[in-house]
MIKOLLO-135784 format. One record per residue: residue in one letter; x, y, z of N, C-alpha, C in turn. Coordinates in steps of 0.001 Angstrom, whole numbers, padded with zeros to 6 digits, always signed. Each point is the difference from the previous one (the first is absolute). Layout:
N
aXYZXYZXYZ
...
END
This chain:
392
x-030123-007910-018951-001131-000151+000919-000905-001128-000448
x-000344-000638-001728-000540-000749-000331+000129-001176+000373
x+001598+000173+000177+000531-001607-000017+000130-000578+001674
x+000205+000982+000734-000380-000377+001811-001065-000404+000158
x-001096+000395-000586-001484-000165-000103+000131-001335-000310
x+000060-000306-001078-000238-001081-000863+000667-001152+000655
x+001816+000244+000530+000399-001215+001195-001090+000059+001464
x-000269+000813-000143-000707-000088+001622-001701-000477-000077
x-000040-000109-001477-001437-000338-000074+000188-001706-000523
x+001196-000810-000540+000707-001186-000084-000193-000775+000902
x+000664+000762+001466+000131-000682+001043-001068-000085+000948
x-000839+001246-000111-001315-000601+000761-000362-001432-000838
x-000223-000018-001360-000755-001236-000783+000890-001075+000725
x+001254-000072-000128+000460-000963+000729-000188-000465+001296
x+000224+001146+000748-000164-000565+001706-001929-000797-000084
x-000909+000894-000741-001178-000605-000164-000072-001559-000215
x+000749-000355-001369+000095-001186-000027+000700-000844+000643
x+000569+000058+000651+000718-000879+001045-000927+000132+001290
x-000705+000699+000950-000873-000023+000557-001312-000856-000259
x-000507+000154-001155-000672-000916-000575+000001-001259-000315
x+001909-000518-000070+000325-000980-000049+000153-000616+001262
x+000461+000772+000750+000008-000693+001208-001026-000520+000869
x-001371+000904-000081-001124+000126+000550-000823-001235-000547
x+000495-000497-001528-000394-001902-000416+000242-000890+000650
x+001574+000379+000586+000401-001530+000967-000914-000218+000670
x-000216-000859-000007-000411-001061+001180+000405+000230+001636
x+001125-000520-000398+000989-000024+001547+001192+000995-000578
x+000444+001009+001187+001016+000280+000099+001099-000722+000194
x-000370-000645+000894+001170-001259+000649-001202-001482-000132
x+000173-000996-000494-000910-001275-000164+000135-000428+001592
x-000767-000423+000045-000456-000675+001343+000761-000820+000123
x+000499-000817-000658+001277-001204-000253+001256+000597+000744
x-000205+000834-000501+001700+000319+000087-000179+000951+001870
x-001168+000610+000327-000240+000277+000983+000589-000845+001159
x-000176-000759-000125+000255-001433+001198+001293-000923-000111
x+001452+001229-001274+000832-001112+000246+001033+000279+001389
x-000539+000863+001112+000399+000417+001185-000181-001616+000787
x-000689-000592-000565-001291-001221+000646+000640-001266-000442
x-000557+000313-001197+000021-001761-000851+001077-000067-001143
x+000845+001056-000107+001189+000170-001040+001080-000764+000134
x+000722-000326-000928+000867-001263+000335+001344+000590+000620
x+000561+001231+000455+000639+000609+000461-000344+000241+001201
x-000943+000112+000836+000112-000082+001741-000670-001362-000247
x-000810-000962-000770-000189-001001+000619+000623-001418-000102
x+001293+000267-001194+000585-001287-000228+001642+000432-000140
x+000384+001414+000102+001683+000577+000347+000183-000501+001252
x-000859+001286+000547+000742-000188+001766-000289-001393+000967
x-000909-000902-000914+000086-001684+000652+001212-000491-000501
x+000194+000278-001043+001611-000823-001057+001126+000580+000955
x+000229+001006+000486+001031+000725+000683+000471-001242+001185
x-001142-000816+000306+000119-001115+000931+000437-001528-000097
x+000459+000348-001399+000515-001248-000394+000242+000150-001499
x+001530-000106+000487+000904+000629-001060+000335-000644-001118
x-000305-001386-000102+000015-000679-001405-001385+000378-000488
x-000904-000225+000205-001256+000614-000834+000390+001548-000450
x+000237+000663+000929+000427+001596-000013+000894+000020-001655
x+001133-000751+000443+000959-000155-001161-000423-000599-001694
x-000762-000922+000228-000946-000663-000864-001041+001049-000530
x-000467+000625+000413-000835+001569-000367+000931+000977-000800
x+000586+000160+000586+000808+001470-000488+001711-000227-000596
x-000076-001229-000059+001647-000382-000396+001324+000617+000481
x-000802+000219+001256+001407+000327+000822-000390+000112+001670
x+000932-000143+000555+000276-000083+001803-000747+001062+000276
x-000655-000183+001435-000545+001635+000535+000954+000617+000366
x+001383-000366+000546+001543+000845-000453-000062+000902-000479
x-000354-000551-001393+000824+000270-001225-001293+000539-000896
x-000957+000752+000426-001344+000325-000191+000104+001418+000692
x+000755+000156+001347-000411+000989+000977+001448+000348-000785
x+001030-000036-000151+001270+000686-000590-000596+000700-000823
x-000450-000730-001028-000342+000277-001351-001031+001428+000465
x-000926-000401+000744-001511+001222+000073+001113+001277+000757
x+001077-000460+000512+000810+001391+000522+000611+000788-000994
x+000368-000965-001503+000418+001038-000930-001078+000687-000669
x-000853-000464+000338-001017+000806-001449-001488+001197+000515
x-000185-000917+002158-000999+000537+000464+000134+002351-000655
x+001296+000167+000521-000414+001594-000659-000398+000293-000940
x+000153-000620-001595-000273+000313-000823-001484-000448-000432
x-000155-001128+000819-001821-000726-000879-000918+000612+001161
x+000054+000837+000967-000391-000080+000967-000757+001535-000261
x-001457+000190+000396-001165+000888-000683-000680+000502+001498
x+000067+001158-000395-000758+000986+001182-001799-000480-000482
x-000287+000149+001388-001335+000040-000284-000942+000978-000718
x-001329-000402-001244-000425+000777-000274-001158+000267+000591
x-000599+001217-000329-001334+000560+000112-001585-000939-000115
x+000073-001268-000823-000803-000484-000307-000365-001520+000480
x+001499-000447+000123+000188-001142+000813+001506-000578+000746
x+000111-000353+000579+001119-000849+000700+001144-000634-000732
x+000751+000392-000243+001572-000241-000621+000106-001251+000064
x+000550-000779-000904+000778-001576+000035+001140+000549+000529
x+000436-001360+001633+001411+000488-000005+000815-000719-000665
x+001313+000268+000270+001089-000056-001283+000229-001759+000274
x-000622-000305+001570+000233-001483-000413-001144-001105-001098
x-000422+000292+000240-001352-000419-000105+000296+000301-002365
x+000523+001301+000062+000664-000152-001548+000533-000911-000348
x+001305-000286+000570+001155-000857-000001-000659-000994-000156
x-000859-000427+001122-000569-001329-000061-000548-000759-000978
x-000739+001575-001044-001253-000433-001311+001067-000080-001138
x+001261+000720+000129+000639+000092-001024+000899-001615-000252
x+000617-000558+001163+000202-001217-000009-000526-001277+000045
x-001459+000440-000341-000733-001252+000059-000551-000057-001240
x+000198+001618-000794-000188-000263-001356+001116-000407-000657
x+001196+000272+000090+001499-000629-000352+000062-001308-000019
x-000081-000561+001203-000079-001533+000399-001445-000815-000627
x-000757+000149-000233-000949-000477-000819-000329+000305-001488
x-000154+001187-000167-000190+000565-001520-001737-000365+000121
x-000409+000479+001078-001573+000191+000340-000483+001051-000834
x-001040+000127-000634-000689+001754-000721-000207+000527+001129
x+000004+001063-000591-000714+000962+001049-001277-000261+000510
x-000974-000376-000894-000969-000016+000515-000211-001163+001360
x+000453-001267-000219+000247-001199+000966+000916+000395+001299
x+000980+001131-000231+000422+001140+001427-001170+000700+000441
x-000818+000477-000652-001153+000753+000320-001053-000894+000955
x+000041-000995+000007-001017-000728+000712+000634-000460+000869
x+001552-000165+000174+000594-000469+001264+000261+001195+000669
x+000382+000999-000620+000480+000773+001389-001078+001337+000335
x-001149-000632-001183-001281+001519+000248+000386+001283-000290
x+000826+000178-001071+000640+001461-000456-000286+000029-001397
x-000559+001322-000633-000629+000000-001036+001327-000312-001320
x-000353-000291-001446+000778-000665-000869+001083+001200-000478
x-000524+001294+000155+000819+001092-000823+001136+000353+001569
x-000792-000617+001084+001524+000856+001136+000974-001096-000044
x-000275-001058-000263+000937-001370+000097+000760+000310-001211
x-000611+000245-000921+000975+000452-001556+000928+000908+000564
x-000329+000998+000863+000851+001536+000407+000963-000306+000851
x-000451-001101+001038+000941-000038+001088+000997-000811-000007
x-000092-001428-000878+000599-000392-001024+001242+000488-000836
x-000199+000757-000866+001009+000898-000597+000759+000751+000501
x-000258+000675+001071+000551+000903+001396+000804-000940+000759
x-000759-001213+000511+000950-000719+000717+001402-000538-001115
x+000068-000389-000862+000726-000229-000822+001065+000456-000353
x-000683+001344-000252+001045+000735-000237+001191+000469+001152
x-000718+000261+001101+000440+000331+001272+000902-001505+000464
x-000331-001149-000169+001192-001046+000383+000750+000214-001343
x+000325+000492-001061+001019-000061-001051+000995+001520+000505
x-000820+000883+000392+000637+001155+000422+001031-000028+001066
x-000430-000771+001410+000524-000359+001420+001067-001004-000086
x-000472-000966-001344+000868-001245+000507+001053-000234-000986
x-000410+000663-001460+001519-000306-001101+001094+000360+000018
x+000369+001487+000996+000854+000402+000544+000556-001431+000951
x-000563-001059+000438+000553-000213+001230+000298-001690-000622
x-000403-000220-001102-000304-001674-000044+000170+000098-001330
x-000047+001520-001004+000419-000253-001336+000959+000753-000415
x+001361+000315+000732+000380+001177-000040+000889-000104-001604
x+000602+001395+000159+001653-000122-001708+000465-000964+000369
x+000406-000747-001001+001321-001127+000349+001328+000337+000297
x+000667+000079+000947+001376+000715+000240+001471-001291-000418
x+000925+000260+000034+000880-001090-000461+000102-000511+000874
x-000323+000196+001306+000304-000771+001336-001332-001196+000129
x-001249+000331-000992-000893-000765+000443-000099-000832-001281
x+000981-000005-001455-000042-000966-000706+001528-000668+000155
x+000436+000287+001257+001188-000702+000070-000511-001386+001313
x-000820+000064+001192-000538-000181+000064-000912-001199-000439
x-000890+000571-001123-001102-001063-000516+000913-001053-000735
x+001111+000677-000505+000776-000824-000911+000894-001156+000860
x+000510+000450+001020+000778-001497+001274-001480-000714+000369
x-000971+000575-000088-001152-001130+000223-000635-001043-001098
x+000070+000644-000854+000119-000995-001557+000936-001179-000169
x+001271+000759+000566+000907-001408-000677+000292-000517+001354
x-000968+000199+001330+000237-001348+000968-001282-000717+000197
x-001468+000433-000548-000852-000677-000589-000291-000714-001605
x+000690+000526-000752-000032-000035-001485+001192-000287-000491
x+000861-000125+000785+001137-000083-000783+000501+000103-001463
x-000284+001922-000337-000040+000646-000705+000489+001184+000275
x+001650+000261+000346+000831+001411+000381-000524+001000-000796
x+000477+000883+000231-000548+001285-000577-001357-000096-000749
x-000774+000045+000622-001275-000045-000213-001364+001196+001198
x-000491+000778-000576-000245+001006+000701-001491+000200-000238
x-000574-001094-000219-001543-000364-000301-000361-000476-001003
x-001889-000225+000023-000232-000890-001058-001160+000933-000735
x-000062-000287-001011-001416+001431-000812-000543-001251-001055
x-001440+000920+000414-000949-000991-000902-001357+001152+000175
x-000984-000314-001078-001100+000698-000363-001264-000925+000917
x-001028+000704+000061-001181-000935+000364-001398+001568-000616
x-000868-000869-000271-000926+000095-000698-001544+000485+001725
x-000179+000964-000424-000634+000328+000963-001885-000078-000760
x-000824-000501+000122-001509-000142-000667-000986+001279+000415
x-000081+000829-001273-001108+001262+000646-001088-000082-001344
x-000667+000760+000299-001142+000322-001037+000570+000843-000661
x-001007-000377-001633+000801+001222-000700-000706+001055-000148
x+001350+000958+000192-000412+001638+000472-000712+000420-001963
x-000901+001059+000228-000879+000372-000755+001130+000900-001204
x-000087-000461-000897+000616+000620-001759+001676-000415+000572
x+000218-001147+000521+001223-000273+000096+000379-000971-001179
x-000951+000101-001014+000359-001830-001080+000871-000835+000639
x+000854-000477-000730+000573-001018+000350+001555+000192+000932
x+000152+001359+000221+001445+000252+000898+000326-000888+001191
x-001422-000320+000813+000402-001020+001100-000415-001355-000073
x-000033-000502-001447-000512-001390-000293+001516-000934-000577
x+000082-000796+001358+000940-001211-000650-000052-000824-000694
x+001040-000712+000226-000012-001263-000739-000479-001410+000654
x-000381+000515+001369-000949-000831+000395-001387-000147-000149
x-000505+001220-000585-001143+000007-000716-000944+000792+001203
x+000887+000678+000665-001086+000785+000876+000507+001990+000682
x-000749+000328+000566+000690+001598+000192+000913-000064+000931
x+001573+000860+000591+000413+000066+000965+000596+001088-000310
x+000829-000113+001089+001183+001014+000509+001024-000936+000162
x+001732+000325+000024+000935-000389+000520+000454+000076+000935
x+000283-001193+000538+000892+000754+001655+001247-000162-000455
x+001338+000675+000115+001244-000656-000347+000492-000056+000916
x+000786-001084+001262+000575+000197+000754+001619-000567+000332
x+001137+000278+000181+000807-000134+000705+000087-000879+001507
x+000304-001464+000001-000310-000450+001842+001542-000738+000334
x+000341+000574+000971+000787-001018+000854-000234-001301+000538
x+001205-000748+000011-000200-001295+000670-001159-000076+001532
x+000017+001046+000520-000884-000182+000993-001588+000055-000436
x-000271+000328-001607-001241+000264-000253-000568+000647+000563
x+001135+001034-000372-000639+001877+000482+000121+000322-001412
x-000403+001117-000117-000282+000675-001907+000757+001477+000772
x+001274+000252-001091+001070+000580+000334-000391+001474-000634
x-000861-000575-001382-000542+001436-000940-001202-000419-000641
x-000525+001006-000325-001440-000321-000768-000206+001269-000909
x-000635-000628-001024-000652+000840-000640-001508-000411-000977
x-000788+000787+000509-001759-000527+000213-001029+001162-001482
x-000275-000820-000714-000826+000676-001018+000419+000209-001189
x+000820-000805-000748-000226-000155-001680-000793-000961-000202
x-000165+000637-001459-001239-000615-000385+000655-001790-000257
x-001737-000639-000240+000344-001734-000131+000462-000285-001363
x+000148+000960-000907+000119-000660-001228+001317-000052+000041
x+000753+000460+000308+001603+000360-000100+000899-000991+000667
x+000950-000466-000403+000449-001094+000719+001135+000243+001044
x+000922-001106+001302+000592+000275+000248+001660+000814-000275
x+000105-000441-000963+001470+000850-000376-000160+001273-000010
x-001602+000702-000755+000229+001397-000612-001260+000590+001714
x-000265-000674+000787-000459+000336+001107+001416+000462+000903
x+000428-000841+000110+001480+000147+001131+000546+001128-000723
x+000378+000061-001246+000939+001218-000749-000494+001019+000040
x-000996+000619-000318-000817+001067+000335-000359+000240+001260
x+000084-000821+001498-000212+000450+000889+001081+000693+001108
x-000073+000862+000998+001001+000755+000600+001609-000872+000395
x-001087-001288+000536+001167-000993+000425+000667-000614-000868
x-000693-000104-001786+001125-000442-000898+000317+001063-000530
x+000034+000736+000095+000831+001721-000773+001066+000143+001216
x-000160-000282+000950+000706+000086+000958+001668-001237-000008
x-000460-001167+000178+000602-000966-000110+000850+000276-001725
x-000759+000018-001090+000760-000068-000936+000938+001325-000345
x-000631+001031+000495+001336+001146+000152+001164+000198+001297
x-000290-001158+000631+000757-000195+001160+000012+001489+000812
x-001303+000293+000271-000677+000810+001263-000552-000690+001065
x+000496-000952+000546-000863-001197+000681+000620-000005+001195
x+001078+000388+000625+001171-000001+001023+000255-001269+000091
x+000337-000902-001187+000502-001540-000366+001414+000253+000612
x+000497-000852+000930+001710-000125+000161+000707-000101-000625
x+001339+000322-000311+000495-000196-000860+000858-001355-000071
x+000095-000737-001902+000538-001348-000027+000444-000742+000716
x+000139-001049+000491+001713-000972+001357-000440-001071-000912
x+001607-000847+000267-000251-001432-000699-000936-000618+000910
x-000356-001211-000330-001411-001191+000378+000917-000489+001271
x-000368-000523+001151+000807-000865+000965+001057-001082-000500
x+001017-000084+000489+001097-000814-000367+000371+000294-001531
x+000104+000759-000254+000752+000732-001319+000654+001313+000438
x+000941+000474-000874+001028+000997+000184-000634+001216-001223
x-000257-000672-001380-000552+000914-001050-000898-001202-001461
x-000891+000950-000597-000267+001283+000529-000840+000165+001001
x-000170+001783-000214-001291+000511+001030-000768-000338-001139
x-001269-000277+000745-001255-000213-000230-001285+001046+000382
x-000709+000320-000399-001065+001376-000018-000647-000887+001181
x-000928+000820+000762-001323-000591+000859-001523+000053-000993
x-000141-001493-000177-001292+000196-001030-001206-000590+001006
x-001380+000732-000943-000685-000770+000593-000446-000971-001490
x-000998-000616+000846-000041-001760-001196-001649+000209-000060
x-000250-000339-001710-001609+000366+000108+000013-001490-001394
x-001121-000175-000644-000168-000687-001056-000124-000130-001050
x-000330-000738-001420+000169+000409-001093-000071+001072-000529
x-001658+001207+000767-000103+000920-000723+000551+001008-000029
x+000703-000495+000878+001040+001948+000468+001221-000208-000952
x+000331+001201-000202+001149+000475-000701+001566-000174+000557
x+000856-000908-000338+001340+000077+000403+000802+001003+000169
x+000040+000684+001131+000904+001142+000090+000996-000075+001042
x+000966+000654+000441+001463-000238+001034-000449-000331+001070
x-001216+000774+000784-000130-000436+001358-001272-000999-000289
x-000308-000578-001005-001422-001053-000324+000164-001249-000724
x-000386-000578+000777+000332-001467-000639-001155-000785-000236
x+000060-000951-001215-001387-001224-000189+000824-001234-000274
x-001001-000471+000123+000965-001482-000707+000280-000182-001374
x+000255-001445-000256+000648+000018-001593-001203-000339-000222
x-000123-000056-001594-000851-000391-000779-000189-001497+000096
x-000998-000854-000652-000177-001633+000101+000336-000527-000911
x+000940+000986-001261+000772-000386-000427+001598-000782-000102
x+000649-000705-000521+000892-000200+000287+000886-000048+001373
x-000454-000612+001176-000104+000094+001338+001039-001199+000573
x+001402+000435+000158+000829-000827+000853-000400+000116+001656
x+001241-001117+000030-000194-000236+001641+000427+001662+000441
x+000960+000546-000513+000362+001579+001118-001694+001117-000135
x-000595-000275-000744-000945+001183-000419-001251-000947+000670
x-000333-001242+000289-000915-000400+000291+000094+000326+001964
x+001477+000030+000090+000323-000004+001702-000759+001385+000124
x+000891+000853-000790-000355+001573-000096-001659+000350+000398
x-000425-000657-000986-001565-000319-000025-001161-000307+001078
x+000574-001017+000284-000037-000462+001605+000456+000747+001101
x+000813+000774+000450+000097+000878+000699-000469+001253+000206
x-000211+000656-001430-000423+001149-000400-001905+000312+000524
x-000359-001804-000195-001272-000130+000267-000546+000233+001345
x+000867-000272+000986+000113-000871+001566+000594+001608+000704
x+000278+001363-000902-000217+000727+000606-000807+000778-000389
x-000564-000104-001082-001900+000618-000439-000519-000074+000354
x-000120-001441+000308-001113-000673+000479-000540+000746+001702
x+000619+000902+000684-000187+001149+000800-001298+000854-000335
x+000447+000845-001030-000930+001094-000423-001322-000970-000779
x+000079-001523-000320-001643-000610+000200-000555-000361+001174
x+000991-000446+001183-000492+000383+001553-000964+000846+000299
x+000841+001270-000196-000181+000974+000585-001576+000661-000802
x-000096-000271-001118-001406-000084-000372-001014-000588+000217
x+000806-001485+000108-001518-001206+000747-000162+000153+001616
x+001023+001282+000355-000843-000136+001569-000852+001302+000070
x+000549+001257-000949-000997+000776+000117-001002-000227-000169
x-000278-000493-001251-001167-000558+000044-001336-001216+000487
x+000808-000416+000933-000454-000970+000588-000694+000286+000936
x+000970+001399+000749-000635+001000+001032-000669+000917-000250
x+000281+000880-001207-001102+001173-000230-000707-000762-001190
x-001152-000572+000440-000712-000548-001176-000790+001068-001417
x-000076+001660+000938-000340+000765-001358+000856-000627-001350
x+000709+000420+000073+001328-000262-001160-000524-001518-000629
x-000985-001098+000414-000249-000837-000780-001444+000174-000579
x-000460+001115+000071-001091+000494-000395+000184+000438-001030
x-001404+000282-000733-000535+001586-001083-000482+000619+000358
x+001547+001291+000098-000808+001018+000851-000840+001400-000941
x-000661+000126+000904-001257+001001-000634+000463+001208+000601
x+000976+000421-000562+000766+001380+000500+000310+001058-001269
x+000478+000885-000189+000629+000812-001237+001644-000790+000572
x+000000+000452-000827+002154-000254-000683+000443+000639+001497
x+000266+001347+000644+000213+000385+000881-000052+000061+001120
x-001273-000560+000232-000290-000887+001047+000557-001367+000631
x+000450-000691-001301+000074-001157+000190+001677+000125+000353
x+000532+000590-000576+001414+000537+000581-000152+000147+001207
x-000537+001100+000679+000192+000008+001455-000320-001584+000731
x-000681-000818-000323-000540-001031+000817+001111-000911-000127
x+000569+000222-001216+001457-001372-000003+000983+000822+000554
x-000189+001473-000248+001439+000819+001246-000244-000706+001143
x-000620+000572+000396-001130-000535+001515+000615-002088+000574
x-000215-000533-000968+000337-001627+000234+001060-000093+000028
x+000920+000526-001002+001551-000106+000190+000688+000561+000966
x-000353+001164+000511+000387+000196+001436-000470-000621+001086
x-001362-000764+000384-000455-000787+000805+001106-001308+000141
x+000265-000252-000987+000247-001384-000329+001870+000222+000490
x+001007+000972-000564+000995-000069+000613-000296+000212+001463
x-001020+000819+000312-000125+000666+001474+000144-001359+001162
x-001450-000639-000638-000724-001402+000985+001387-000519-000063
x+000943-000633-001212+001127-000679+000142+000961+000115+000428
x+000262+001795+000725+001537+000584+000827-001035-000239+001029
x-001489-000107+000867-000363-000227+001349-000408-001409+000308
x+000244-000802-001392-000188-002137+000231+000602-000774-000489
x+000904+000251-000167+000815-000410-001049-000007-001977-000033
x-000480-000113-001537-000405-001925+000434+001234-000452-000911
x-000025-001046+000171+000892-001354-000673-001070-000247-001416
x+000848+000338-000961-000352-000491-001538+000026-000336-000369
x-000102-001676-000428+000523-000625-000632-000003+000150-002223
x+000776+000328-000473-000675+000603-001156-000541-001035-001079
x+000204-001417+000438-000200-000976-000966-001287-000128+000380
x-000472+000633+001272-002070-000266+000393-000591+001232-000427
x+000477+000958-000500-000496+001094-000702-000640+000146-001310
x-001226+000195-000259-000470+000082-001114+000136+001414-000960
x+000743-000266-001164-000192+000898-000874-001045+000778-001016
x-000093+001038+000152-001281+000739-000583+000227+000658-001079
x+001162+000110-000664+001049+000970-000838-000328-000165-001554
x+000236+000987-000508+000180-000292-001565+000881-000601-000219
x-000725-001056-001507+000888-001025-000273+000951+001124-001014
x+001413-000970-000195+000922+000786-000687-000590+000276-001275
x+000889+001550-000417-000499+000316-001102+001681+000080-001364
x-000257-000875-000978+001491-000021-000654+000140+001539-000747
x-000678+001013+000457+000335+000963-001032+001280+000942+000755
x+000801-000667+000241+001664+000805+000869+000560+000296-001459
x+000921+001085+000406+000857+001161-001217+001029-001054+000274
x+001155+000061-000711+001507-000244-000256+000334+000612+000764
x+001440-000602+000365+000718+000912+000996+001119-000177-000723
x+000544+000911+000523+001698+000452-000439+000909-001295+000382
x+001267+000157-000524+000873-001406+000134+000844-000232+001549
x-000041+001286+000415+000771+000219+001531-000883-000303+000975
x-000886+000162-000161-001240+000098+001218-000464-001703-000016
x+000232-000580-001263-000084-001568-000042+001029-000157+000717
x+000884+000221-000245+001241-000788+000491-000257-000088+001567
x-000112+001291+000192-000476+000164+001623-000573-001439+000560
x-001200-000206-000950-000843-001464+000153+001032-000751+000244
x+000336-000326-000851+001263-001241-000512+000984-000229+001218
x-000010+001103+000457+001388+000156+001574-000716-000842+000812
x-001198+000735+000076-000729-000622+001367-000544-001576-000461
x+000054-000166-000948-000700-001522-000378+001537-000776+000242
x+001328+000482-000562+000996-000710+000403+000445-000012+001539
x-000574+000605+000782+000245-000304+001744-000611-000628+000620
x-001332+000057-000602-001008-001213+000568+000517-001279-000064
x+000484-000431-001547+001088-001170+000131+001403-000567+000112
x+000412+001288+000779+001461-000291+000716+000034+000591+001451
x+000375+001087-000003+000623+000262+001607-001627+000355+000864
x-001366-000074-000732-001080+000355+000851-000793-001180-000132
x+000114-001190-000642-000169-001331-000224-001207-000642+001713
x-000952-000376-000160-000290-000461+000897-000546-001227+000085
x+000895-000947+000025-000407-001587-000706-001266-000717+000743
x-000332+000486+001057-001567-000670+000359-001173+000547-000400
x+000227+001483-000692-001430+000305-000777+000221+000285-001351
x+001452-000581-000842-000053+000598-001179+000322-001466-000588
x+000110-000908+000691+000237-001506-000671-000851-000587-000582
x-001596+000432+000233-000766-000128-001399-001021+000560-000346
x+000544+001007-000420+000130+001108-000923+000188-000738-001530
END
């Protein structure tokens, strides 16, 4: 009986103080934000953009198309009954704040004065929307890799890249956040600042085939990829990789489907880097040269995300978990916008944003070289392509 007392005499003190707290505000709702029915940049500068679709597109980095698709996957889930106290944001009008913080890497507070919505609901609706396009759309734009869809990426490699069996390109990128509180030095690189990793997997079309979002910055690419689902996957051959065929115009051997990444990754059956800058003939320099010209993809495919979702060139002022959902969130935008616009790339006008190589790669076994060695000897015979390897 003491102790009912004693909770029930808790919670009056509480409800007291929160009454009390509330009864300080000022404004329930600021007068600012009262009038963004009026003067908010969502009825007074959306539904004019709706009228002219390159500005429209120029705003929100994508087609009103490809805006209204998009608000059809996600309107059920971001979409809020009205409350008791005030008038619901609708779910477009979310979408809208959430991609204009993506596409800019605006604070909150500088959203707060454009669209007249206070700083803590833009934080909320934000994270909700986010999550809700990673929920709707990775199923549809990030799905498992099946052998039918790295068989596939791989005939598109070697008639852009002319690089057979080749089933993507993987590389790390360095994502900039604040550092989270008693984290020391776990997310401090070697660039001398805090992040996260993105690791991604991209096809020749500069789509990102796999991802994996949130090791820490200190850790480098080799022991990032190995520890993550998609390299535990790949190196225990859980990956639904096809199985071996010889290279075009050869009889034997079969050859594995690799993908091709750079110094820092680890040489394994389905993974390839180049040679060292050591001791470098003409067959290993061709190798080299080719090996590059289909990497050079997955730095595409980074310099356009980021070109378009400018958060990602920010410091973001998020926790660790947060900041995950917002690069979930971009990487599905970004294959999404590119299966509804698909542009012409040229990859030699692409700017790279990537970590520079890192020489700390393990040894590899003598078979899994050789593997190298096969494919470096086809480049200069039966896969030979004398107008882009003649100087080399």
């Amino acid at each position: 009986m003491f102790v009912s007392e004693l909770v029930r005499f808790r919670l009056m003190r509480l409800r007291l103080r929160q009454r009390r707290r509330i009864s300080r505000r000022r404004y329930w709702i600021h007068e600012v934000s009262l009038l963004r029915n009026t003067y908010g940049a969502f009825l007074s500068l959306y539904v004019q953009l709706r009228d002219h679709p390159f500005k429209f597109q120029r705003y929100l980095r994508m087609s009103i198309e490809t805006f209204d698709v998009l608000l059809s996957h996600v309107k059920d889930e971001i979409h809020h009954q009205r409350s008791t106290f005030c008038d619901s944001i609708c779910a477009e009008q979310r979408l809208v704040v959430t991609l204009r913080y993506l596409a800019t890497g605006e604070s909150f507070a500088s959203l707060h004065y454009q669209f007249r919505l206070g700083k803590s609901t833009i934080c909320q609706l934000v994270r909700e929307t986010c999550d809700a396009i990673w929920n709707n759309l990775q199923p549809l734009v990030l799905p498992t890799p099946t052998s039918e869809m790295w068989l596939a990426i791989s005939q598109h490699f070697e008639d852009v890249a002319n690089f057979p069996n080749c089933i993507g390109a993987v590389d790390g990128k360095h994502i900039r956040i604040q550092k989270p509180a008693h984290s020391g030095s776990l997310y401090y690189n070697y660039k001398k600042y805090f992040s996260i990793v993105l690791m991604a997997i991209a096809d020749a079309r500069y789509r990102f085939v796999a991802v994996d979002i949130g090791a820490y910055g200190r850790t480098n690419d080799s022991r990032d990829f190995r520890d993550s689902n998609m390299g535990r996957c790949l190196y225990n051959n859980n990956f639904n990789i096809p199985s071996s065929r010889p290279l075009p115009g050869t009889e034997a051997p079969s050859l594995p489907y690799v993908l091709v990444g750079d110094e820092a990754f680890q040489l394994g059956q389905n993974l390839l880097k180049p040679y060292t800058s050591r001791s470098l003939n003409s067959t290993r320099r061709i190798f080299n040269y080719r090996l590059s010209r289909a990497r050079r993809y997955v730095e595409c495919a980074f310099g356009i995300l980021t070109a378009k979702w400018r958060i990602l060139l920010t410091c973001m002022q998020l926790q660790p978990e947060n900041v995950d959902g917002v690069v979930k969130a971009c990487i599905c935008l970004h294959n999404f916008v590119s299966r509804h616009e698909p542009q012409v790339v040229d990859p030699d006008d692409c700017e790279s944003n990537l970590m520079s190589i890192d020489s700390t790669a393990v040894r590899s076994t003598v078979e899994i070289m050789r593997i190298r060695d096969r494919f470096a000897n086809y480049f200069t015979h039966e896969g030979l392509v004398p107008w882009q390897d003649r100087h080399v």
